[in-house]
N, C-alpha and C positions, 0 to 999 in steps of 0.2 A: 724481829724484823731485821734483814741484813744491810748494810751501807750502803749496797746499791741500790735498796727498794725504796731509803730511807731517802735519800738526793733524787729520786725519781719521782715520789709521791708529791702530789699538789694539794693543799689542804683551802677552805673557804671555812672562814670565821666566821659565825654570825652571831651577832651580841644581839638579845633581847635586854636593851638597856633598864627595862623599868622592872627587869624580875632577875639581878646581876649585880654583883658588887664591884666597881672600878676597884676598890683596893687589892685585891686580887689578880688584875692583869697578868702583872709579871710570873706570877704563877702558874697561869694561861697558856700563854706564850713560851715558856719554856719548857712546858708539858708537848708542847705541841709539836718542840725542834726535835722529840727523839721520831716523830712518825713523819715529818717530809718538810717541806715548806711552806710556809702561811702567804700564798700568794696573795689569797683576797682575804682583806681586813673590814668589815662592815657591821657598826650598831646602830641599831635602830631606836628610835624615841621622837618624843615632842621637845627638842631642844630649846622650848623657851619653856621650861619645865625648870624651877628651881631646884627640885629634889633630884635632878642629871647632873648637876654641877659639877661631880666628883667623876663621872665619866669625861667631860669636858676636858678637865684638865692634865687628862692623858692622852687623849686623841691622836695630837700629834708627833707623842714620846713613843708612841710605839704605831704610830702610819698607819691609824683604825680612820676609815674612812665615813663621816656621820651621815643618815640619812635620817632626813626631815619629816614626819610625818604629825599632821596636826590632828589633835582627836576632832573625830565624827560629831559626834554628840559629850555631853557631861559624862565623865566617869567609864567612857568607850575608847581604848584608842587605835587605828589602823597601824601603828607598827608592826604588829602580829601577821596579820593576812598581809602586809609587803616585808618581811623576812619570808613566810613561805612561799609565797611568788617569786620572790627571787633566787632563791633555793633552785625551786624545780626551772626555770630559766636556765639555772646554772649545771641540773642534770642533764640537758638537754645542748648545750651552747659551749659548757665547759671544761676540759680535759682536767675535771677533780678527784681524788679518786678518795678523799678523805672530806668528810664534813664536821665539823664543831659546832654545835649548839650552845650557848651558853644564857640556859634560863631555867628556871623552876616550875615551868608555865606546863599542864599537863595537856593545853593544847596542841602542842607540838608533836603527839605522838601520832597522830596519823601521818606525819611528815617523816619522821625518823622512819617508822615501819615503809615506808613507800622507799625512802632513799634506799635502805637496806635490802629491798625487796629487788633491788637494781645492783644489787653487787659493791655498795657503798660502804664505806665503813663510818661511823658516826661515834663520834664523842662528846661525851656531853659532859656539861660543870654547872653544878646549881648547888643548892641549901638541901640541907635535908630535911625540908618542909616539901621537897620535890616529891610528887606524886612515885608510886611504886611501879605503876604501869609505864610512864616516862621512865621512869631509870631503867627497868628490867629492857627495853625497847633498844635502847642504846645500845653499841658495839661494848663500850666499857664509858663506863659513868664515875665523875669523879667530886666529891662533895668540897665545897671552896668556906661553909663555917669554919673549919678551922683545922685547914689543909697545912699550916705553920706548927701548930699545936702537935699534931699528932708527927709531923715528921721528926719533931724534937724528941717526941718520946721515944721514937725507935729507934732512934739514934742513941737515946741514954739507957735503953733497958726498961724502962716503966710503961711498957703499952698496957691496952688492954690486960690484964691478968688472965691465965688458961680457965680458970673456975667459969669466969663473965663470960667466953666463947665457946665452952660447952655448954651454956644454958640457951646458945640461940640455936638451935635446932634446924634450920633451915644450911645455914651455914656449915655445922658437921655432917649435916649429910650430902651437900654438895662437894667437901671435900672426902666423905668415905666414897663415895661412888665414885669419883675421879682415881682415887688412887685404885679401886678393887679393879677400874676398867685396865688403869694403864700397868696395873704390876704383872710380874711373872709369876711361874710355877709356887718363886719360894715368897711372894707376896712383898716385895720390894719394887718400886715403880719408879723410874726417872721422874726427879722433877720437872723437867722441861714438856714431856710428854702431858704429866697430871696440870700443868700450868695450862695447858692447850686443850684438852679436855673441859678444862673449868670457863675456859673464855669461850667456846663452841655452845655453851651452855647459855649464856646470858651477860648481862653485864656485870663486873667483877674487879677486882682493884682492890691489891691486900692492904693497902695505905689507907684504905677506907677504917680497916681495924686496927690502925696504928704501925702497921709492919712495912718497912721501905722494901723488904725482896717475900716473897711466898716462903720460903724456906723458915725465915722467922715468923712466922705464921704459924707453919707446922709444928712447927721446934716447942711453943707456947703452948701445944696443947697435947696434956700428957696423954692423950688416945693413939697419937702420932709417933712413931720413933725414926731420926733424921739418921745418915750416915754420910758419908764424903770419901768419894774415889777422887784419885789421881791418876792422870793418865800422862802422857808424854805432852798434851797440846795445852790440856785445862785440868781442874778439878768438875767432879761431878758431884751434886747430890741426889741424893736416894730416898724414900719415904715408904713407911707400911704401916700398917694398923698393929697395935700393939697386942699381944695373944693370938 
């Protein structure tokens, strides 16, 4: 995404507070400054709810705007249906061109597929107790157990190990089909191209497997052999299946 799209884009938060951890925010919200600006900030819950308290106390450290929603019944509560009401409100009323979900809730997938279905882009941050159908749904989905954790590692070198990502099957063949689409004659494919390939596809995010850029993604798993041009403006990397 370029600097112009990035100051141009309008993004709308929405905290499903009872399925969200407040400690997390800031992680949130800075995820959110590479894709535009977080004009609207809104979580929802029953804020005489003792178990919110840890939302509470953020609220106004980062301008999240609470709305009130009292349960229905025991063990029911209407925050869910007024986050999606106000959603689609906001497809209709307001110049967003990015949405945030932030919940674990696999209610929310008819919401997400209907945003997207409008030309929205949707990110989403939950647990990885998150349903599969909710994540896959999402533009790119990003897991908040232990989004600390894992950027440490790839920062030190201890991610994931290659052995543990060739046993998930799902995941090397999403990246051999990316690169077989995007490479040339001699089976070398820009990264950039195979990155946009793989986000075309579903939702996706190498931090999910410990790696802060795709490249060290690739690099980790010996099926993959990386290389790096230099040109006058930048360096490039390169990827192709090994053999």
């Amino acid at each position: 995404m370029t600097t112009d799209n990035v100051s141009n884009q309008s993004i709308a938060l929405l905290i499903d507070s009872d399925n969200a951890p407040a400690a997390k925010i800031d992680f949130i919200i800075a995820e959110l400054a590479t894709y535009g600006v977080v004009n609207i900030r809104r979580a929802y819950g029953n804020w005489t709810k003792s178990s919110l308290s840890g939302w509470e106390k953020v609220l106004h450290e980062y301008a999240i705007q609470p709305i009130q929603h009292f349960d229905i019944v025991k063990g029911k509560n209407a925050s869910d249906m007024a986050l999606l009401i106000e959603a689609m409100d906001m497809l209709y009323t307001k110049n967003v061109g990015t949405f945030c979900l932030v919940s674990s809730d696999c209610d929310f997938t008819p919401l997400v597929l209907r945003l997207r279905s409008d030309g929205k882009q949707v990110i989403g941050f939950g647990s990885k107790k998150a349903p599969a159908p909710f994540v896959a749904s999402c533009t790119r989905f990003l897991y908040l157990d232990d989004s600390e954790t894992k950027t440490k590692k790839a920062q030190t070198g201890k991610a994931d190990s290659g052995n543990s990502l060739k046993r998930d099957t799902k995941l090397i063949k999403l990246l051999r089909n990316a690169v077989e689409s995007a490479g040339g004659d001699d089976g070398w494919a820009r990264l950039g191209p195979v990155g946009t390939h793989i986000q075309n596809q579903g939702s996706f995010d190498s931090r999910n497997y410990g790696f802060s850029k795709l490249s060290g993604l690739f690099a980790a798993i010996d099926l993959f052999e990386i290389k790096q041009s230099q040109s006058a403006n930048a360096a490039s990397h390169w990827v192709r299946l090994r053999g």
